[in-house]
N, C-alpha and C positions, 0 to 999 in steps of 0.2 A: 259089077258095081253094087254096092250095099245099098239097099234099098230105103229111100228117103222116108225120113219118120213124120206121123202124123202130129207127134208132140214131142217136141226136145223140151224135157225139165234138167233146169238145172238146179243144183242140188241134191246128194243122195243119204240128207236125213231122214228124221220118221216120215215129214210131210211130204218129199221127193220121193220118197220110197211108196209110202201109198198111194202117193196119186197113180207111181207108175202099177203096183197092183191091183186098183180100181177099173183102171182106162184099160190093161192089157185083159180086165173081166169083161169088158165092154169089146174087145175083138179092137181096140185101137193100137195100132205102130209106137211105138215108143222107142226114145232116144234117152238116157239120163248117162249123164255126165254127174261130177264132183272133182273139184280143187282139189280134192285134199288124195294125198299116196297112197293111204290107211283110213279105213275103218277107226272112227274114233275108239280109242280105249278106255277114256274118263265118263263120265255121265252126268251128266247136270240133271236129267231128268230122273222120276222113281216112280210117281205115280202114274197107275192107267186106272183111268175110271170106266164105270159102267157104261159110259154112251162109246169109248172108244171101243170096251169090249162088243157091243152092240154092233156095230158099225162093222166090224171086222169077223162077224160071228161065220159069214156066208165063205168065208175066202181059206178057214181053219184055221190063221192065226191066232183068234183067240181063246182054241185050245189050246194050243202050244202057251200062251200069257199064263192063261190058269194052272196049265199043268206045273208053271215053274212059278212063279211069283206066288207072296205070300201077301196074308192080311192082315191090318188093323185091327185091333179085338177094341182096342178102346185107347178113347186121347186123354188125357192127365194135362188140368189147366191151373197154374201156379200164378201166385202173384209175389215175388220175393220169397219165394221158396216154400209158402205155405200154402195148400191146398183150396182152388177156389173152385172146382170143378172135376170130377171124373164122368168122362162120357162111354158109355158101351153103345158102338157105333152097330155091334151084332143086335141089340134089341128095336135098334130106330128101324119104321117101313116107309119106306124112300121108294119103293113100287120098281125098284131095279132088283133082276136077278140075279145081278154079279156085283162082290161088292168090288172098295178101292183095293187094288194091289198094287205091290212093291214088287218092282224089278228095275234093276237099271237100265237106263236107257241104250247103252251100248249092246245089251243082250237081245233088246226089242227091233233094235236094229239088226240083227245079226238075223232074226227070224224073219222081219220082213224081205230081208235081202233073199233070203233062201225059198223065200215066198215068189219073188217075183220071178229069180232064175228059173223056177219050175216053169213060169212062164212065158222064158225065152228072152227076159228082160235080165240082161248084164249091165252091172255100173261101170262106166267105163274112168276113172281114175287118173289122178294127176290130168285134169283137163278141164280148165275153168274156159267161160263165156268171159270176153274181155269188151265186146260192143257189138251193140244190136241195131239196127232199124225194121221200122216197121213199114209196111202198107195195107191197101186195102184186103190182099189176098193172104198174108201172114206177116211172119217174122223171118228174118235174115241176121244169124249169128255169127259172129266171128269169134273163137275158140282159141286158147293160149296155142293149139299146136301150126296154129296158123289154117286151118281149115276153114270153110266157109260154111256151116249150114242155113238148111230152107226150110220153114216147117209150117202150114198152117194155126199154127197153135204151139206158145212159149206157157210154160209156167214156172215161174219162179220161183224157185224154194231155196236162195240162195244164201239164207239167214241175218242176221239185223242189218249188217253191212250192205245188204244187196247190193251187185254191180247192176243188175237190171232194174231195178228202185232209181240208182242216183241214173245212168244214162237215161231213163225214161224224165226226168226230172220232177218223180212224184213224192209230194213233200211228206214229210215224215214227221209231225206233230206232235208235239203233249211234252212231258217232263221228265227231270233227271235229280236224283235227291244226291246229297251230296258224300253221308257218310260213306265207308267202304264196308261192307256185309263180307262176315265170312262161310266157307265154307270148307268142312273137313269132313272125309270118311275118315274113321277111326274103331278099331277094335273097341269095345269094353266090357266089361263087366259090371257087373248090377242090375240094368233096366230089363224088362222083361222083353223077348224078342219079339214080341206082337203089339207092345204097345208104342204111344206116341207122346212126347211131352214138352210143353210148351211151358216156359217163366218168362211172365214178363216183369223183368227187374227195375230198380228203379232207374237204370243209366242205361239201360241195353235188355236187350230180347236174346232168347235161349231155345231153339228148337232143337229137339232130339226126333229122329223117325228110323224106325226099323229098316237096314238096307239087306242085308244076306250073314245068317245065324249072328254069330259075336259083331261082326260089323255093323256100325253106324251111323248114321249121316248125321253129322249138327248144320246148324245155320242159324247167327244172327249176326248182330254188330256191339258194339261195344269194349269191353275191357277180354283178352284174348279168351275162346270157348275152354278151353283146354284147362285154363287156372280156377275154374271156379263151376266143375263139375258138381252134381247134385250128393249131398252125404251118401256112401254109400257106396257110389260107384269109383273104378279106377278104369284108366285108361292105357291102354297097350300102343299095338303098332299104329303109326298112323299110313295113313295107306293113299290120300291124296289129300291137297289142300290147297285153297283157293279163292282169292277175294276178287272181290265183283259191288259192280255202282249198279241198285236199281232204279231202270226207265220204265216210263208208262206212255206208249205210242204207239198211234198206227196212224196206215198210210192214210193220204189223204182221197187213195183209187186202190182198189183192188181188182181192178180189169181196164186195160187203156189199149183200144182196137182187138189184137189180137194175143194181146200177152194177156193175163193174171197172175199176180201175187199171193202166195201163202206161206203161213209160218213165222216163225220168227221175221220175215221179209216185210211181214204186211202188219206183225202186231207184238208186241214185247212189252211184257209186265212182271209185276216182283214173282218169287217163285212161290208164295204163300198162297195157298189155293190149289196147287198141282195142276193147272190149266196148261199152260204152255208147249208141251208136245203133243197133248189130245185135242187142243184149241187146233191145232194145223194141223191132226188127221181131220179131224171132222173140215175143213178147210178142202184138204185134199177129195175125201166122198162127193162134197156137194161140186166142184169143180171139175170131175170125173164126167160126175152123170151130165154136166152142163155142156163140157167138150165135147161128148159123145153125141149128144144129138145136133148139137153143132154141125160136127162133120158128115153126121147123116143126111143132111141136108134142112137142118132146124136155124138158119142163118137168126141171128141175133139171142142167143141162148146164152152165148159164152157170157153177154153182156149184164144176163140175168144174174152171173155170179157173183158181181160187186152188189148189188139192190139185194140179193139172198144172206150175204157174207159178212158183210160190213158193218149194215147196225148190231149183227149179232155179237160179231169181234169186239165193237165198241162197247159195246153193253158188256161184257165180261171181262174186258181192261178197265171199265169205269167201276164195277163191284171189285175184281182184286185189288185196286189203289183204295178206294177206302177199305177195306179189310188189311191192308197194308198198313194202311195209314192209323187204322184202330191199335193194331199190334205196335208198331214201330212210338209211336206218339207218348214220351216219358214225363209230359207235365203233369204237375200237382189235379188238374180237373178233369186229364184222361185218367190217371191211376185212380182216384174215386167211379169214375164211370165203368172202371172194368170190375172194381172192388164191388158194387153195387150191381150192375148189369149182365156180370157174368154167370152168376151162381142163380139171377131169377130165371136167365135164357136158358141155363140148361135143364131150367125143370120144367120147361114150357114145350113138351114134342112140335109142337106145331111149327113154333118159331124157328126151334132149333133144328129140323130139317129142313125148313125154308133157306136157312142159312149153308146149311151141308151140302145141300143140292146144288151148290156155286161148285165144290170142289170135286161134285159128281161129275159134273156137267149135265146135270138135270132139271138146268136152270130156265132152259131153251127147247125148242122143239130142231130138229135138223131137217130144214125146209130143201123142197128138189123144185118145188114151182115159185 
């Protein structure tokens, strides 16, 4: 009989995947499961910041991030097509020794996974948690193949939808804007492969960011990305495409008896900022270290992980929405506000890595007590 684990996570995203590499560094039993047949192939995610590099520096994953992702040299900030900002992101001291890179998410995945196999952690596939109950001593799963498991300790990485979120009945908070945002990977030619370029137009927003050589990731809303690329550049194959409503929420618990939440499960915000897969490692580390002495025998630890977790999450879904909302917001007295504000913030280092430090993740300190 296969020996019962000390934590069934479901989910085997970034956040599912590290937690199971943390906890299996901790000498904990691990169980992860995942719905889905396949390893995603698309990527919604690109950036890893320095606190994730940080985070993962002991486990060697994040040499493997550096050896393959690229960087940022500098972001290019437009207001209707005319230059209101060039920032060289290489001259700012942000006191991190790694800067932001680009890799997609699917390949980040692909390393953790191989990460954790080294240690004896297999995703086990096509196999979702369908309902849970709890008690005083763990969680009790029931699993689409019909299986039962027992675990003292659930974490849920099971993304915005959570099945563990709604059967626990922990409310899911905050708001939903209405337009539809796009997103395209696409070949092109013109923009340089190291930079980043943002126009905010008068009806709609225009992000460009470096994905892998000629490829490129756009993202806004408005009138289609594709018609009304920057002079100069032409566009080739397109390679995936994809619209999306952005929400601004988290739970209203990120630890209820014996489970916890992370991840897109417990927090979801616009993609502006590149938070959102480093926001649930750093989720997964502190939740790690909490289970482990948990099951050491540190009874009430796990509980430590919502009071450690939560205002952090919150505080960093509440700067991405208004940075969101700076970007996104096309009236007559934001377009003065950025026409004005943009061009004094970026010649103010102070300010202006105040503000960078949100998409570091160097905003925050990553608390274990």
């Amino acid at each position: 009989m296969a020996r019962a684990p000390q934590v069934l996570i479901a989910g085997a995203g970034p956040t599912g995947l590290s937690a199971a590499l943390f906890l299996a560094r901790h000498g904990v039993h691990v169980r992860l499961i995942d719905a889905a047949s396949e390893p995603a192939a698309t990527s919604r995610a690109l950036g890893i910041n320095p606190r994730t590099l940080d985070l993962l520096t002991d486990t060697g994953v994040a040499d493997q991030l550096l050896a393959e992702g690229q960087t940022i040299r500098r972001l290019h900030i437009h207001r209707r097509g005319r230059t209101l900002a060039v920032v060289r992101l290489e001259a700012l001291h942000l006191g991190a020794p790694w800067p932001l890179l680009i890799l997609p998410q699917a390949r980040t995945e692909a390393l953790l996974t191989q990460a954790v196999a080294a240690l004896g952690v297999a995703v086990e596939r096509n196999l979702a948690l369908e309902d849970i109950w709890l008690d005083e001593q763990g969680a009790t799963a029931r699993l689409s193949s019909g299986e039962t498991v027992r675990a003292p300790i659930l974490f849920a990485a099971d993304g915005a939808h959570s099945t563990v979120r709604k059967r626990l009945g922990i409310g899911f908070p905050g708001d939903a804007w209405a337009e539809p945002w796009q997103l395209i990977d696409v070949d092109l030619s013109g923009p340089p492969p190291d930079e980043a370029w943002v126009d905010l137009r008068e009806d709609a927003v225009f992000v460009c960011l470096p994905y892998s050589g000629s490829r490129f990731r756009l993202i806004g809303f408005g009138p289609p990305l594709l018609d009304d690329l920057p002079p100069g550049w032409r566009a080739g194959e397109v390679r995936w495409r994809s619209d999306f409503h952005i929400s601004h929420r988290i739970a209203a618990a990120m630890s209820v008896g014996r489970v916890a939440l992370g991840g897109d499960a417990a927090h979801v915000h616009s993609p502006i900022g590149a938070r959102g897969m480093n926001l649930g490692i750093e989720d997964a580390f502190v939740f790690a270290a909490c289970a482990a002495d948990d099951l050491s025998g540190q009874r009430g630890r796990l509980a430590d992980y919502d009071r450690l977790r939560r205002p952090v999450d919150q505080a960093v879904v509440r700067r991405v929405r208004a940075l969101t909302r700076f970007v996104r917001d096309t009236g007559s007295s934001a377009d003065v506000a950025r026409r004005v504000a943009i061009p004094i913030v970026t010649r103010l280092p102070f300010i202006l890595e105040r503000i960078l430090r949100i998409g570091l993740g160097l905003d925050h300190p990553v608390r274990l007590r």
